[in-house]
C-alpha positions, 0 to 999 in steps of 0.5 A: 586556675581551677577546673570542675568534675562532675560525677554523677550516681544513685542513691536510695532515699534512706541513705541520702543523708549519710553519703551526702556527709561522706561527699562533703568530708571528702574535701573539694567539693563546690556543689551538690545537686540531688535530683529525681530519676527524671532529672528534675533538681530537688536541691542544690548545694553550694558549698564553700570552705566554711560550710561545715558544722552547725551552718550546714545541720539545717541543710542535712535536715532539709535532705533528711525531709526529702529524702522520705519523698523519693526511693532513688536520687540522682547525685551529681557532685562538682568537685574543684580540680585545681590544675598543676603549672606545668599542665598545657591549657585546655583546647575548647 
């Protein structure tokens, strides 16, 4: 079974666009949120396995529009931890 990480960091406005492409060649990543420095969610975005090339141009170009908006962004990125057989499960 899977599990998610969430990380979380700050970019400026004018390199929002160039670490979100960084993220998503990064690999195993299931979403990206971009928030103001309030916390308030600007954008999110789902990413699956197919989600690269000319499906996600539109996307680049709706963060390249917000990112003239805003000086700083908040970026949280879930990435999918896949979990090895011989790890004992998690306590809740």
């Amino acid at each position: 079974m899977d599990e998610e990480k969430r990380h979380e960091f700050e970019v400026r406005g004018d390199e929002l666009v160039k670490k979100i492409k960084e993220i998503v060649h990064e690999g195993n990543i299931r979403r990206i949120i971009i928030k103001d420095p309030k916390g308030h969610v600007f954008m999110e975005i789902p990413l699956t396995v197919g989600v690269i090339g000319a499906l996600f141009a539109p996307v680049l170009a709706a963060v390249g529009a917000l990112a003239s908006l805003v000086g700083v962004f908040t970026v949280e990125v879930v990435r999918r931890e896949e979990k090895k057989d011989d790890e004992p499960p998690a306590q809740a």
